[in-house]
Structure formats: structure tokens, C-alpha cells
LUMKEZA-445517 format. One line per 2 residues: for each residue x, y, z of C-alpha. Coordinates in steps of 0.25 Angstrom, whole numbers, plus 5000, padded with zeros to 4 digits. Example, Ala and Ser with C-alpha at 12.3 -4.5 7.8 and 13.67 -1.06 7.14 Angstrom:
BEGIN
5049,4982,5031 ~ 5055,4996,5029
This chain:
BEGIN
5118,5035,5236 ~ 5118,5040,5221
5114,5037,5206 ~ 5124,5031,5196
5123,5032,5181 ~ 5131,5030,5170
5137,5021,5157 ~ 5147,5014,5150
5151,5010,5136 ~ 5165,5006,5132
5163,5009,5118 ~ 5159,5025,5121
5170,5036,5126 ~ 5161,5045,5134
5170,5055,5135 ~ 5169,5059,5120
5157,5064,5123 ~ 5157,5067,5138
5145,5078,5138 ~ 5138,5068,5131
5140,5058,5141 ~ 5141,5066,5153
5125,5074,5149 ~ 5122,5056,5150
5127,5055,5163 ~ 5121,5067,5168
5108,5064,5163 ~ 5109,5049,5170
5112,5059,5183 ~ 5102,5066,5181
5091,5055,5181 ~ 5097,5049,5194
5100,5063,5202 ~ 5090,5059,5212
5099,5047,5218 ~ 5110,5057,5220
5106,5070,5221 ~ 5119,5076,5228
5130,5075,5217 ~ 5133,5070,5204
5143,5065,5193 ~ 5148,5059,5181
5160,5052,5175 ~ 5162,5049,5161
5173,5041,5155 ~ 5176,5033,5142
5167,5023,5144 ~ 5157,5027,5155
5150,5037,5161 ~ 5146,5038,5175
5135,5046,5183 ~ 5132,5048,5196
5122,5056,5208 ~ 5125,5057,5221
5119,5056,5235 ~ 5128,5060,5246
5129,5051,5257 ~ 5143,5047,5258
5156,5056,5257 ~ 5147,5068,5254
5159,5076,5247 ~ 5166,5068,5240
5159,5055,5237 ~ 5157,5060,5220
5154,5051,5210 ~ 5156,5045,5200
5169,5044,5207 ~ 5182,5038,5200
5196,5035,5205 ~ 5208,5031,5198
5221,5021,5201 ~ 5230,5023,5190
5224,5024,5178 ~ 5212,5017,5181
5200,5027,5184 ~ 5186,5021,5188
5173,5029,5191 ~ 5162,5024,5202
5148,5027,5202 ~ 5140,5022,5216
5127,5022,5221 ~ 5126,5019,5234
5132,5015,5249 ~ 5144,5005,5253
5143,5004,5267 ~ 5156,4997,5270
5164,5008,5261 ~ 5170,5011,5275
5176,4997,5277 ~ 5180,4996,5262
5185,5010,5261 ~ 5195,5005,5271
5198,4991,5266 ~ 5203,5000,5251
5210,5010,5260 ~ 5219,5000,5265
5220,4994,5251 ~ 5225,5007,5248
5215,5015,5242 ~ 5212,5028,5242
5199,5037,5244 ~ 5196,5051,5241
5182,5051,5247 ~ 5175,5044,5257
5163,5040,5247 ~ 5160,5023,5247
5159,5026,5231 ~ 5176,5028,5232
5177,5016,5239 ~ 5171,5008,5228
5178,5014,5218 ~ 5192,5011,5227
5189,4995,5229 ~ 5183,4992,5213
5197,4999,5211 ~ 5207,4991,5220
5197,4977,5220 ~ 5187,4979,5206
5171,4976,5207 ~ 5173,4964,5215
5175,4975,5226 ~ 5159,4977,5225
5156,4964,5235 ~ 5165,4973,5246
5154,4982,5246 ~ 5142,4984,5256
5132,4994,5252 ~ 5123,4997,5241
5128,5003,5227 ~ 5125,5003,5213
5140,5006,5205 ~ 5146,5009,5192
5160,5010,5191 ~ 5169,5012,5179
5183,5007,5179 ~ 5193,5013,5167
5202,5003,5168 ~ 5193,4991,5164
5186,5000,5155 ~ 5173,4995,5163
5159,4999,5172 ~ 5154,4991,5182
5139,4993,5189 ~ 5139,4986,5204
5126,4985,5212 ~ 5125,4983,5227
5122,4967,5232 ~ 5104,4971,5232
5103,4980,5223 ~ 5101,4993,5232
5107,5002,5222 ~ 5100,5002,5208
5107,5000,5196 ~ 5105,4999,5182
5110,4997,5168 ~ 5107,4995,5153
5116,4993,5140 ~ 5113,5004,5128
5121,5005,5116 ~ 5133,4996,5124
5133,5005,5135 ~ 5129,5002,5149
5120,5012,5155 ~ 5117,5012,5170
5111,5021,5183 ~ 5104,5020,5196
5092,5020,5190 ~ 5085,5016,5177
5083,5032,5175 ~ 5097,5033,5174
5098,5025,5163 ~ 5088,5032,5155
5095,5045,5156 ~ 5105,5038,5147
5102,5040,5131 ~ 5095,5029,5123
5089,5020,5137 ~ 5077,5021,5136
5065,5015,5146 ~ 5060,5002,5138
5050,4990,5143 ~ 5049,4977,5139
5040,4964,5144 ~ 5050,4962,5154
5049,4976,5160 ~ 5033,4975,5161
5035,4963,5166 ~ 5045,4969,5177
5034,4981,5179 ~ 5022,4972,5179
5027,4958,5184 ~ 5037,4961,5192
5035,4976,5198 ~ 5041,4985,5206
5050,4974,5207 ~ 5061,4972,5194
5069,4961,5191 ~ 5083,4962,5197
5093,4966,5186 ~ 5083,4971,5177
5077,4988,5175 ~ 5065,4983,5171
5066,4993,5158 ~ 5071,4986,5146
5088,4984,5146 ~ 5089,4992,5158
5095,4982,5169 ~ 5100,4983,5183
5112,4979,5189 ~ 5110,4967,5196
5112,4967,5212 ~ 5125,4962,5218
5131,4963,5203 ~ 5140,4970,5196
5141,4975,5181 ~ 5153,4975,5172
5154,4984,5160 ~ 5166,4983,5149
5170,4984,5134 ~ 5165,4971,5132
5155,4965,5142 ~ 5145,4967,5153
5146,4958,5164 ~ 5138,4957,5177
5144,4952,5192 ~ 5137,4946,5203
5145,4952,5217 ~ 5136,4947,5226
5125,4938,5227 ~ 5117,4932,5237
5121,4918,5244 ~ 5114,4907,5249
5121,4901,5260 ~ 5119,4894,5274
5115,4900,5286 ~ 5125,4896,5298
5121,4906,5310 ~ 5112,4903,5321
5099,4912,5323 ~ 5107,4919,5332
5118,4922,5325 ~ 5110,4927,5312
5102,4937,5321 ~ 5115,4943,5326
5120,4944,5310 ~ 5108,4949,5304
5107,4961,5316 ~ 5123,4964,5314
5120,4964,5298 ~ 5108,4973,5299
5115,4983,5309 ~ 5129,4983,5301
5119,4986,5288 ~ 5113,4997,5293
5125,5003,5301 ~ 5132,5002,5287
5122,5007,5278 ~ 5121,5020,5289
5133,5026,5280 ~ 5132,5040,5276
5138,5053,5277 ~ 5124,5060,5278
5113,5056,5289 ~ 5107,5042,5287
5090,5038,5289 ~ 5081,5028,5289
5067,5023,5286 ~ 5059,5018,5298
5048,5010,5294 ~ 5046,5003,5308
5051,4988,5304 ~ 5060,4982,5307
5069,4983,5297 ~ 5070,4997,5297
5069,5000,5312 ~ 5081,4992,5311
5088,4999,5302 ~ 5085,5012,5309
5086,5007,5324 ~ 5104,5005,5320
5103,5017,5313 ~ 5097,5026,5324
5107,5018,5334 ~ 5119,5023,5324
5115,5037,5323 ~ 5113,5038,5336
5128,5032,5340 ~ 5132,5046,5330
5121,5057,5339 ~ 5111,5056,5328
5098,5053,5325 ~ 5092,5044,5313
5082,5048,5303 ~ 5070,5038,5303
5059,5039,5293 ~ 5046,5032,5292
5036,5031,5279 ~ 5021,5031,5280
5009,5036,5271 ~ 5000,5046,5276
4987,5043,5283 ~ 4991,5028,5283
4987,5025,5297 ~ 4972,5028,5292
4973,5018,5280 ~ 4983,5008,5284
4980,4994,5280 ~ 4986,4983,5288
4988,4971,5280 ~ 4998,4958,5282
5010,4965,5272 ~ 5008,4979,5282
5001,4978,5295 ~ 5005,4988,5301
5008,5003,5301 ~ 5024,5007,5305
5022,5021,5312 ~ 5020,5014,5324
5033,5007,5322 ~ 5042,5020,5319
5039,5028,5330 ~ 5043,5016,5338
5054,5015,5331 ~ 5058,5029,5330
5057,5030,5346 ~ 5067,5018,5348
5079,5023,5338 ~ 5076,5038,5340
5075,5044,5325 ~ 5073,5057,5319
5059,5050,5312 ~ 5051,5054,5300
5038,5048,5297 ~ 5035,5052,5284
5021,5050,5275 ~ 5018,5049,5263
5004,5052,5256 ~ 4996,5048,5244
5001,5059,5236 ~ 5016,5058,5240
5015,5043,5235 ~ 5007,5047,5222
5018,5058,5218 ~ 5029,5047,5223
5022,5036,5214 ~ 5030,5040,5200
5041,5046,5207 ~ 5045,5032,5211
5045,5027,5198 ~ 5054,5037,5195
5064,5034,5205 ~ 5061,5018,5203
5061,5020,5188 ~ 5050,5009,5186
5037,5008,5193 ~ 5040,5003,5207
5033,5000,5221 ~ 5023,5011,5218
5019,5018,5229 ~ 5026,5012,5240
5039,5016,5231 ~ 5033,5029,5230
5032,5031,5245 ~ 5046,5027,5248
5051,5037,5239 ~ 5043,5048,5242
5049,5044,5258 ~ 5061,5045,5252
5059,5059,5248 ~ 5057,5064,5262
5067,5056,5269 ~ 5077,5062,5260
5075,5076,5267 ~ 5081,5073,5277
5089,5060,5274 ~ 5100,5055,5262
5101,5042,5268 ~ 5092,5031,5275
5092,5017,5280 ~ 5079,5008,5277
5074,4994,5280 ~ 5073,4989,5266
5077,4975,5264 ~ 5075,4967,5277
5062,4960,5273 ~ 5067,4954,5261
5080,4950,5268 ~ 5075,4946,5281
5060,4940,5275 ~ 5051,4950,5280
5041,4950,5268 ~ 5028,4942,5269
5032,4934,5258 ~ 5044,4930,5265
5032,4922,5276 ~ 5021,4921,5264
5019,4906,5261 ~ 5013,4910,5247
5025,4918,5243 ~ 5035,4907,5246
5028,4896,5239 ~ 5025,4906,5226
5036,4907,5217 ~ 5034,4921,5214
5039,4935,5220 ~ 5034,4935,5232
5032,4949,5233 ~ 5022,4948,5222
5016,4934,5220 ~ 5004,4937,5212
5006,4941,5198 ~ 4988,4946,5197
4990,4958,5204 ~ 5002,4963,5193
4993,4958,5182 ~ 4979,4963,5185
4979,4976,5179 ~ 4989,4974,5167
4984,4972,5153 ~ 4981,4959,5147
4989,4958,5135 ~ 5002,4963,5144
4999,4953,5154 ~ 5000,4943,5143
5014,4949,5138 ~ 5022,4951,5150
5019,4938,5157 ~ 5021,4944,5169
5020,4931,5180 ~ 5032,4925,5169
5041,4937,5172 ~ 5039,4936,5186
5040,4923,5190 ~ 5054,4922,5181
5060,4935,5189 ~ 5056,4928,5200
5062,4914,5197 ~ 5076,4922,5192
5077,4924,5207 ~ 5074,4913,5212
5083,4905,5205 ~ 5094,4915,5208
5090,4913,5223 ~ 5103,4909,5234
5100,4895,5239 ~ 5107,4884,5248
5106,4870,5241 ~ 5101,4866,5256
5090,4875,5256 ~ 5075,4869,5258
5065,4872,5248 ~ 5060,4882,5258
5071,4890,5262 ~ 5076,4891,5246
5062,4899,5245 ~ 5064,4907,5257
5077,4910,5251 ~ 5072,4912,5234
5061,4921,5241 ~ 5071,4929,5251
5080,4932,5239 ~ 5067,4935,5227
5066,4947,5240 ~ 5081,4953,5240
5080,4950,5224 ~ 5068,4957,5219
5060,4962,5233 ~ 5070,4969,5239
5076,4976,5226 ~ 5063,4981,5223
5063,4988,5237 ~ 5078,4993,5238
5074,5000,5223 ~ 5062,5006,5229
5072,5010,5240 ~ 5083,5016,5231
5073,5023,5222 ~ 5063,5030,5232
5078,5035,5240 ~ 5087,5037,5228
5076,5046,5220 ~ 5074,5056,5232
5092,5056,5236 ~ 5090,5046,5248
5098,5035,5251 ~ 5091,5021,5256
5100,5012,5262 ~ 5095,4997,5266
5104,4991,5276 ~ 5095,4977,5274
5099,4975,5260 ~ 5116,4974,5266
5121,4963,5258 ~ 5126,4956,5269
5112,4954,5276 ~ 5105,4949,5265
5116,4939,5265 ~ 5115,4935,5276
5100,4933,5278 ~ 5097,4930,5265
5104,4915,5272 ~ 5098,4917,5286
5086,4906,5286 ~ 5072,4910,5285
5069,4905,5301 ~ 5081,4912,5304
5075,4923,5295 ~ 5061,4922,5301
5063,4915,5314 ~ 5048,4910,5320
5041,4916,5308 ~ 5046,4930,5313
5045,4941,5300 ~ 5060,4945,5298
5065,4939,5312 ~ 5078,4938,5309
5081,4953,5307 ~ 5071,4956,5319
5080,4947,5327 ~ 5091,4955,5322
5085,4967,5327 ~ 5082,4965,5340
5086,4977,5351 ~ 5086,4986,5338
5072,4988,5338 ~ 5058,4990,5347
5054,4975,5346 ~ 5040,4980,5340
5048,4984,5328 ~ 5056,4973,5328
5046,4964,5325 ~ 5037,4973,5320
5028,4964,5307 ~ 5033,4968,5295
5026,4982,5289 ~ 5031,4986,5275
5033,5001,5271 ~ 5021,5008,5269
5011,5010,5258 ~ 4999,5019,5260
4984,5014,5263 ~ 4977,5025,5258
4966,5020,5250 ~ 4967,5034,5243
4981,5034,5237 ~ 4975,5021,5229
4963,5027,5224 ~ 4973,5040,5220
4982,5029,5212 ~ 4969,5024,5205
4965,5037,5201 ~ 4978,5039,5195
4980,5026,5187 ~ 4966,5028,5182
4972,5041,5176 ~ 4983,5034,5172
4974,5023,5164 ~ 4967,5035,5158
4979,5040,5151 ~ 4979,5034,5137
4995,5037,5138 ~ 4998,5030,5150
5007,5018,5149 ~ 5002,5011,5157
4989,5009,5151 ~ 4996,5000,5141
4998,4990,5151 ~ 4986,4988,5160
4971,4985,5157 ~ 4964,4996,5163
4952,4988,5165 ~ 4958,4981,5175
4966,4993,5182 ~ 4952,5001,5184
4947,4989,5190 ~ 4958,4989,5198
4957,5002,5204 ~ 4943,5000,5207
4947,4988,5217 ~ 4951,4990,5231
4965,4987,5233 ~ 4972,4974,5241
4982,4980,5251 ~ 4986,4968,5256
4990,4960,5244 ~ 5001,4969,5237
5005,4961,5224 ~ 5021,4966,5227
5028,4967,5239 ~ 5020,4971,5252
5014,4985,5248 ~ 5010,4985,5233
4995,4980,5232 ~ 4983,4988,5224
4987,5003,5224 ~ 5001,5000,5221
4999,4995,5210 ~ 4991,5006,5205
5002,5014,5209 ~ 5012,5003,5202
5005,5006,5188 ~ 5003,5020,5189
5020,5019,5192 ~ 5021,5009,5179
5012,5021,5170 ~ 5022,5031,5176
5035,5024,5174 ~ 5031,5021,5159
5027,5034,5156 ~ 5039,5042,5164
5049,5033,5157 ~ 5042,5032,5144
5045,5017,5145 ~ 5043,5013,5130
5036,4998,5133 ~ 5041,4985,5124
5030,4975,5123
């Protein structure tokens, strides 16, 4: 897993003034060094140059990039963030094509089949990836990302060149690109937020390369491919039968996604879904004599000031140790406290680049940060809810007849402290519901689909669209920012395939949360944890973390150069923090209700004032 960085103009020779450029691309390493903190390099050519960090976890010695291989007169160059777990299978398909390899890198395998077969090679592909590669002999780049967006990255056009990175920092380390926003940047802040539009960096002209796409760059044109895109089609296997596929996918997944050269983890919540992940790990590692790392997150004290609620009603601990005595792991419980999160708060921001999930970002990244010590590599659960339908709004008759994000229905809660004259301006519900509606009519459907299952099927894809990218870039950040690698074997291309077609009884047979994968999952797991309710990851209850957050934006609302104060009414926030806050009715996703957003604008104050965002209204 690394950072990538780098640009292309055709009508620039880099190597006239190679220090010049190469200062750029080390500069552009340097703002990323925390994705790959093992090893680095550059590449420049005529028209390009090409930076990259490295984290070592496959072919530790020889693996180097940017990597670049020639036949005949043609050179290329490869820059690659990420994992390709069938590189094994395809190394020897290229092999017997007559290829030849130097290392034993995935990155060289890559590299070898756009050589023999060109970008269309990019479907052969399973894993997750962001790519830049330059080819001399058409004189052109090309930016791949993976099928769901695991990898990040990004792009903008200055001055005719195309400028991209793994992270939008990357592209400000390059001269001249500058942090701007627009009405359509608060309105993705404030309307839309932590989630982004897909495609889009949310800072004016920075853009992000589209999922299951690829990016071609030349003399004369910019043009962007669809490789893979997500079917509707009929679903022919019996109940049975889709059982049996859907516990072989899962297993195959995981077992796949187990590749490394250096100790593998994972994150043990208790749910199913990760109890899964871990229970065919541990049973892997243990065929090899070894043991699996597990760890667990929680907030300190939380047992005193736990609140069950219908999004989180109940605690995991209990769930763990069960677990950790059935698959026999080296566990780690680990805690967080108010202070850890309150240090964490701006640092995620810094690794997200925008404001993000607030303190339950924060959290995961300061996890992050201790798992690291004793692991480069781990395994989570992400992704299962928003493939399989475990989320309420999946079961909530509100949010299925309510065309909006069902994540976030109500608009008020965004509204209620900003200030008048900007509510007026950035129309925020309009922004909204059009993002909203771009996916919907983008939807897969079968022209003999019921009214109801085209809803089941719009609301299932506005999750692997908006819901789960949100979560899987909260994922990448909190990892990449502290050198681990987070891999999530849900997110395998070929399940979301598959059960994005599997019907919604066979989905949630008898009414049962995420049945199907439970289903799938029987003789893996305890049964208590198999059908365990849903709990989601953690937040603090601490009453007293809140009231440290108020104190702290009142400070911030005291300061006549905060930016922030520009953009609410500070009547209405001291009001705010007067009031007792609602756990139970988070106003996006499961966990983010009264403090978080509190800790959402003190992230906002921060972002603008660390990345002197220069505001265009």
C-alpha cells in the first residue's frame, strides 16, 4: 500500500529543467510520506513526472516504484497504490504468454499485462488500486481506479497539465493549486457532509477519478472509460443455492485478501461481519502454526455511560471475549479517552483533507495509530451492511417511501445553526435532493422489476454509491495516515455483484437483519454472534466529552478571526449548546447526532483555517 503523485503535460520537457521538477515531485512525496513511509521515488520523462511512497507488504526487496520496464523501444513507467489479489493466477497466465518478471511485486504484473494486452487488461484485475501509468510510445498517461473506489484518487487541470495524488494534499504541494470554495463546496460541507459527491474533491476544479473508471491523457484530448459497472440482472439460484455462493464468495474474499509478505490482522468488533472475517483468518493461520492478531475498539468508562438506543443496543465486549475464546487470537482490547479523541479531532481532518465523521473518524484513526505497533496489515468488516441491508433504513418504512438519502432524511438539523443570509444562498435541500436524484436515475434495474423491488434496489445502490464510499475513505485515511493497510474483503467485486441481484426475501428471509450472510455463516461462528442485532462501532457516551466540545466552540465563536463565524449565527449555536443533546436521532448515518456535530463545525473552523481555504461566494 503506498501514495502515488505526479503530472503530465505534452507541451512541457521536464527534463530541461529536471531539479526543478524533481524538487515538485519530492515536495508531492513529501505531503503523502505517511501512506508509505518505507521507501520512495521518482520518475521524470519528457512529458511526465512520477512520484511515489512506499509501504512494504509484498516483495519487500524488490518491489520499488515507480517501476518501468521496456520491450524494444517502447518504455512505460507504473505508479500503484494498492493490492491485486489474484496477481498469482495472472502472474502465471503472462508467464505462459511469455512474459518475463524481475520481482515478485503484483505492481510488475500490472505493468506486464497493460504491455502485452493495454488498459482493457485492468477488468482482469481483483483487488483494490488507484494507478498512473505512462506509456512512451503513445506519448500518454492513464489514472485507473479499483471497481468501489477503495483506493483514492485524484486530479485537476492547471495551466494544460494534469495534476494528480492520493490525496487532495498532494495536489497542493504542486505550484499554483490553490484550496478554493465555491457554492457548491459549502453546499457539499454543509448539505451533503461527511459524505462528497462521487467524482467530485469538493474544493473548486479538484476532481476525483471516478470508480470502476479509467482516465486517458494525450496531446490532444482527455477522455474517461467506464471498465466496470454494476448490472441488473435476473436471479436464477434457489435459496439454497445462493447460501452456498454467497459462503464460498465471502470465504474466497477473505482468503484472497490474506496476501502478504509480512503478518496479517484484523478488527474484531463482535458482529457478524467481522467475527466472520476473523473466524477464516484465525482458521488459515492456524493451518500455518500461527496465531492471528485480533483487536477490539472501545471508549474508556463507556460501560458507566453507555446508552442503549434502537441504532446501538448494546455493548460488544461481551461479544469479543466470546469470540476471542472460540477462534483463539492474540486479542487487543484497546480504549480511547476524551482526550485521545479531542487530539485526534483535527488530526483526522488532516488525513481526510475536508471535515469528515468527526469524532468517530477521529477514534478510528487514533486505533489506527495503536494497531500499527504491532500490525502493517489487517482485515475489517466494513461493507457487509450496505451490501447485505443491515442498516435501519434498509427495514425503515419512512426512509423508503422519502426520496432523500436515507442516511440523512432531515435537512433542520444541518440548517439550524447556520446563518440566514447563507441558508438563503446555498439552497441547500436543492443540492441535495439533485445529488440524490443523479443516483437514482443511474440506478441498475430489470424492466420487470415491481415498483418495490426498483426501491429496494435505487436504496441498496444510493448505499454502495455514497454510504459506503464515505466509510471506505474514512477507512483508507485513519489506516494510510498512521502506515497501516485496511483491507475489506466485503467490498470483493464479485459479491457486490452477485448480491446486489440476490432478492430482498432472499436478502432478509423472515424479516431476519442481514439473513442471507448469517445463513452463509453458519458453523463459522458461536450462534450468539451469528445473529447477534446489529451494534454499530462505537462512539463515546461521556456527557463530559460534549460539554469539553462546547467549551471549545464557544472559544472558537469568541475568536473574531475564526472562519467559521462567517458562516453560522452564533445566537442560535449558544442556544445550541445549552440544550441536551438527542442520542438517538443522529442526523447522518447511525452515530452522528448533538456532539458530533459540535465536533463537525469545530472540524469545518479547522479545515478553513489549516488550509486557508479562500471561500467564493
Amino acid at each position: 500500500m503506498c501514495g502515488i503523485a505526479g503530472f503530465y503535460n505534452p507541451y512541457v520537457d521536464y527534463t530541461k529543467e529536471k531539479p526543478k521538477w524533481i524538487n515538485v515531485l519530492e515536495k508531492m512525496n513529501r505531503s503523502l510520506k505517511h501512506r508509505g513511509p518505507d521507501d520512495e521515488g521518482i520518475y521524470i520523462s519528457s512529458m511526465c513526472g512520477l512520484a511515489h511512497v512506499r509501504l512494504e507488504i509484498i516483495d519487500l526487496m524488490t518491489g520499488n516504484q515507480p517501476m518501468v520496464k521496456k520491450h524494444g523501444d517502447r518504455e512505460c513507467a507504473i505508479i500503484f497504490n494498492g493490492e491485486i489479489y489474484n496477481m498469482k493466477e495472472l502472474k502465471k497466465e503472462l508467464i505462459e504468454e511469455g512474459a518475463s518478471f524481475q520481482t515478485t511485486s503484483d505492481t510488475e504484473v500490472i505493468l506486464e499485462g497493460y504491455m502485452l494486452h493495454g488498459k482493457d487488461y485492468i477488468k482482469k484485475l481483483n483487488g483494490i488500486f488507484a494507478i498512473a501509468l505512462w506509456d512512451s510510445s503513445l506519448c500518454q498517461i492513464a489514472l485507473f481506479r479499483d471497481r468501489l473506489g477503495v483506493k483514492p484518487l485524484f486530479y485537476t487541470m492547471t495551466d494544460k497539465t494534469l495534476v494528480f495524488a492520493s490525496e487532495i494534499k498532494g495536489l497542493f504541494a504542486y505550484p499554483g493549486i490553490k484550496p478554493l470554495l465555491d457554492h457548491d463546496g459549502l453546499c457539499e460541507i454543509f448539505a451533503l457532509g461527511p459524505a462528497k459527491s462521487y467524482g467530485k474533491g469538493v474544493f473548486k476544479n479538484i476532481l476525483e477519478v471516478l470508480p470502476g473508471h479509467y482516465l486517458t491523457f494525450d496531446q490532444g484530448s482527455c477522455t474517461t472509460d467506464a471498465y466496470w459497472k454494476l448490472k441488473a440482472c435476473p436471479h436464477e439460484d434457489s435459496m439454497e443455492k445462493t447460501i452456498e455462493k454467497t459462503a464460498w464468495l465471502v470465504e474466497d474474499a477473505v482468503k484472497k485478501q490474506m496476501l502478504s509478505d509480512i503478518p496479517i490482522s484484523t478488527f474484531l468488533s463482535g458482529g457478524v461481519d467481522s467475527s466472520l472475517v476473523t473466524a477464516i483468518c484465525a482458521k488459515e493461520r492456524k493451518k500455518q502454526g500461527k496465531i492471528l492478531n485480533t483487536f477490539s475498539f472501545d471508549f474508556l468508562d463507556n460501560d458507566k455511560y453507555f446508552q442503549s438506543n434502537s441504532f446501538q443496543p448494546s455493548q460488544d465486549r461481551p461479544y469479543v471475549e466470546q469470540m476471542v475464546d472460540f477462534s483463539k487470537t492474540n486479542h487487543h482490547f484497546l480504549e480511547c479517552t476524551n482526550e485521545d479523541q479531542r487530539r485526534c479531532l483535527y488530526k483526522a481532518v488532516d488525513a481526510r483533507d475536508l471535515p469528515c465523521m468527526a469524532d468517530v473518524e477521529a477514534s478510528m484513526l487514533y486505533f489506527c495509530s495503536k494497531v500499527t505497533n504491532y500490525n502493517k496489515v489487517t482485515l475489517t468488516g466494513e461493507c457487509a451492511d450496505e451490501i447485505f441491508g443491515g442498516y435501519p433504513w434498509f427495514h425503515n418504512k419512512i426512509a423508503f417511501e422519502t426520496k432523500a438519502f436515507p442516511w440523512s432524511m432531515n435537512m433542520e438539523p444541518r440548517q439550524a445553526l447556520l446563518d440566514d443570509e447563507l441558508l438563503m444562498n446555498l439552497h441547500m435541500e436543492e443540492y441535495a435532493y439533485a445529488a440524490y436524484e443523479k443516483t437514482i436515475m443511474e440506478t441498475p434495474i430489470l424492466a420487470e422489476d415491481t415498483a418495490k423491488e426498483k426501491r429496494r434496489r435505487e436504496i441498496s445502490y444510493l448505499n454502495l454509491r455514497w454510504f459506503m464510499a464515505t466509510l471506505l475513505d474514512r477507512m483508507d485515511r485513519t489506516s494510510m495516515y498512521n502506515g497501516l493497510e485496511a483491507r475489506v474483503p466485503f467490498a470483493d467485486h464479485r459479491i457486490v455483484e452477485y448480491i446486489f441481484n440476490v432478492p430482498w426475501q432472499m436478502k432478509c428471509p423472515e424479516g431476519i437483519v442481514k439473513g442471507l450472510l448469517r445463513y452463509a455463516g453458519e458453523g463459522k461462528l458461536p450462534k450468539e454472534i451469528l445473529w447477534r442485532k446489529k451494534s454499530p462501532y462505537p462512539k463515546t457516551y461521556d456527557p463530559s466529552y460534549e460539554k469539553m466540545l462546547g467549551n471549545h466552540l464557544k472559544e472558537v465563536l469568541s475568536d473574531t478571526a475564526a472562519p467559521i463565524r462567517a458562516l453560522l449565527d452564533k445566537t442560535k449555536v449558544k442556544q445550541f449548546l445549552k440544550s441536551p443533546s438527542d442520542y438517538g436521532k443522529p442526523w447522518y448515518g447511525q452515530l452522528m447526532a448533538g456532539p458530533q456535530m459540535i465536533a463537525y463545525l469545530l472540524q469545518v473552523n479547522y479545515w478553513l483555517e489549516k488550509y486557508q481555504v479562500q471561500l467564493l461566494l
